[in-house]
C-alpha positions as CSV (number, residue, x, y, z in Angstrom):
1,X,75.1,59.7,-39.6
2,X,75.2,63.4,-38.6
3,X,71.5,63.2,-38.5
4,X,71.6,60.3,-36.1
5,X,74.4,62.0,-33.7
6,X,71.7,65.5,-34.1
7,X,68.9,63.4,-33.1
8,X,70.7,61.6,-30.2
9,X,72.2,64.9,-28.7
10,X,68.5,66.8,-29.0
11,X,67.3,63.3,-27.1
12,X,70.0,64.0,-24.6
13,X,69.4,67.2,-24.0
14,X,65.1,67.3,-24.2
15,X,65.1,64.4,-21.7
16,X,67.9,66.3,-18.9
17,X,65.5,69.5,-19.9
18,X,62.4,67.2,-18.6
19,X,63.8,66.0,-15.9
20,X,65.0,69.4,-14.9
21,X,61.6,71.4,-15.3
22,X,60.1,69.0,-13.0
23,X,59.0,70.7,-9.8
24,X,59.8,69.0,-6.6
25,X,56.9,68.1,-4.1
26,X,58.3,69.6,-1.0
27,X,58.5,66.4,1.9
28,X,55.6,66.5,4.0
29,X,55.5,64.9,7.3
30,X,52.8,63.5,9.4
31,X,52.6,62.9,13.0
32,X,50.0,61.1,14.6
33,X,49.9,61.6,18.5
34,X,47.7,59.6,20.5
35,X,48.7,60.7,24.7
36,X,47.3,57.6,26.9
37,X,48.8,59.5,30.2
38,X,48.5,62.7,31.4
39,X,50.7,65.4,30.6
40,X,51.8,68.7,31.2
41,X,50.0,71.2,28.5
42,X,51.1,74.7,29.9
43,X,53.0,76.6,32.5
44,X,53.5,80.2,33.4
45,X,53.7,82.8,35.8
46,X,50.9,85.8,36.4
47,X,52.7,88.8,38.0
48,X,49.9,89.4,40.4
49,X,50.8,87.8,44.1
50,X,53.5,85.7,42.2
51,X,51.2,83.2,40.8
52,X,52.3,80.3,39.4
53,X,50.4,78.1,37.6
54,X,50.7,74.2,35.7
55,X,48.1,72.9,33.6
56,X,47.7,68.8,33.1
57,X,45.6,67.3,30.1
58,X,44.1,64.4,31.5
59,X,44.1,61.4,29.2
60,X,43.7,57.6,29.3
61,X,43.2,57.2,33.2
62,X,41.4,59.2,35.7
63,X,43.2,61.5,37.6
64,X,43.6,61.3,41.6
65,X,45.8,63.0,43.0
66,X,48.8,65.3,41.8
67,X,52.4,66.1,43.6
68,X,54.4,68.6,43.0
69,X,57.8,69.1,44.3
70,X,58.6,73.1,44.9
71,X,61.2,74.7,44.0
72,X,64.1,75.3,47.3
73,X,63.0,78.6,48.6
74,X,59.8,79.0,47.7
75,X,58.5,79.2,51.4
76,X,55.4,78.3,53.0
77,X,53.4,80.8,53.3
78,X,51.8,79.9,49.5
79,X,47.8,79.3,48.9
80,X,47.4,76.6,46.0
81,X,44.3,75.2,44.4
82,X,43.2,73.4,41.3
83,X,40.7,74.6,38.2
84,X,39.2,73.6,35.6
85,X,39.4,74.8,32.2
86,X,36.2,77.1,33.2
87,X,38.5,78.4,36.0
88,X,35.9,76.7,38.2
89,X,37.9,75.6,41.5
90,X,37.7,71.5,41.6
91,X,37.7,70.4,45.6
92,X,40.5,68.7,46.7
93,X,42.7,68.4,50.0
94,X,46.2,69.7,49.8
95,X,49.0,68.2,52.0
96,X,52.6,69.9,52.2
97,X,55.5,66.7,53.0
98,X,59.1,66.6,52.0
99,X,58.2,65.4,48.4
100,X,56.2,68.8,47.9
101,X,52.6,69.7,47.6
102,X,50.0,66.9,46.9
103,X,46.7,67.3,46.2
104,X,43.9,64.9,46.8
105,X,41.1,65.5,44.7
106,X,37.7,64.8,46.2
107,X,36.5,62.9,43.2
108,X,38.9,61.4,40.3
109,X,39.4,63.8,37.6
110,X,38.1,62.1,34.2
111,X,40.3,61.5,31.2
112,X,39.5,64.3,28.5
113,X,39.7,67.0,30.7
114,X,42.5,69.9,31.9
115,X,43.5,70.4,35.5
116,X,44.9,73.7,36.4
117,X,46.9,74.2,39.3
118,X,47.3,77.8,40.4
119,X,50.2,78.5,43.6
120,X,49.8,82.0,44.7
121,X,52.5,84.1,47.3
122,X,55.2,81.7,46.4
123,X,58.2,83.3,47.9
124,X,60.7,83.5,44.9
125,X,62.7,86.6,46.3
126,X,65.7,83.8,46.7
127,X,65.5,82.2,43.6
128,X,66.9,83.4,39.9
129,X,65.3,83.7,36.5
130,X,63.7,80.2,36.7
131,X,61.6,77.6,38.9
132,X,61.3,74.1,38.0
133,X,58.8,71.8,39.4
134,X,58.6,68.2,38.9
135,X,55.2,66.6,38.4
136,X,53.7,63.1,39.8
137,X,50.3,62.2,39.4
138,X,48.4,58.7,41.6
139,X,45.5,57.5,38.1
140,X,43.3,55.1,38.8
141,X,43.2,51.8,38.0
142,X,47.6,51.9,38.2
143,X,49.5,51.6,41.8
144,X,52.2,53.7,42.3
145,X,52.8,57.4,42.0
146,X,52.7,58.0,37.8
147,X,56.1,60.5,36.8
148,X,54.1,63.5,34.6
149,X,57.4,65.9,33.6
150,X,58.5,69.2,34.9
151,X,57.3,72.3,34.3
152,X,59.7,75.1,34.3
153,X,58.3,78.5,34.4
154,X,60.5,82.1,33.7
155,X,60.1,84.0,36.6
156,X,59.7,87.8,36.4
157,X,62.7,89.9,36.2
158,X,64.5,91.0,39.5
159,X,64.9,94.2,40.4
């Protein structure tokens, strides 16, 4: 009998010490993205001649035109233009309205590419910390203006 209870305690105990000594797999997580719309992939601000600048991955339709609305303030005195990921300027026509900057680009941008587009002299000397612009883009093969996001970009520090 007492070897019975021995053997069932050093059961007990062996198998709590198994499950104990285990090691844990730590939880992985996997994320698959697949983007079939553009989207904004970077902002920022250069602190020569306040340049601003919002960078677009094209994916799943071409890319024809872009608006963005400026921030209030940020005048009108500003030179814009687009690049590509080579920094090579891509031809388009710029129009200023109510809704904000649009450009037209002379040729649709194709998906699997980056559009960069670079405001320079904005007139921030009225605004705080921040600038937010909101981001619309015209893709082929949809009618109506596509929402992108908004891109908010830390200014440089008054002084």
């Amino acid at each position: 009998m007492l070897t019975a209870k021995f053997l069932g305690v050093c059961s007990a105990f062996l198998l709590s010490a198994t499950a104990l000594a285990l090691p844990s797999a730590p939880a992985q997580a996997q994320m698959t993205m697949r983007f079939s719309a553009p989207f904004i992939s970077d902002s920022g601000y250069v602190g020569s001649k306040n340049k601003h600048f919002i960078t677009l991955a094209v994916t799943g339709f071409a890319l024809k035109s872009v608006t963005v609305a400026l921030p209030p303030g940020a005048g009108d005195s500003f030179q814009t233009k687009a690049v590509d990921k080579f920094g090579q300027e891509i031809p388009a026509k710029a129009m200023v309205s109510a809704n904000g900057l649009t450009l037209n680009f002379n040729q649709p941008i194709k998906p699997d590419s980056y559009v960069t587009i670079q405001f320079t002299n904005l007139d921030m000397s009225k605004i705080g910390g921040r600038a937010l612009y909101r981001v619309s883009a015209m893709l082929e093969g949809i009618d109506g203006e596509f929402p992108v996001g908004s891109a908010m970009i830390r200014l440089k520090e008054q002084s």
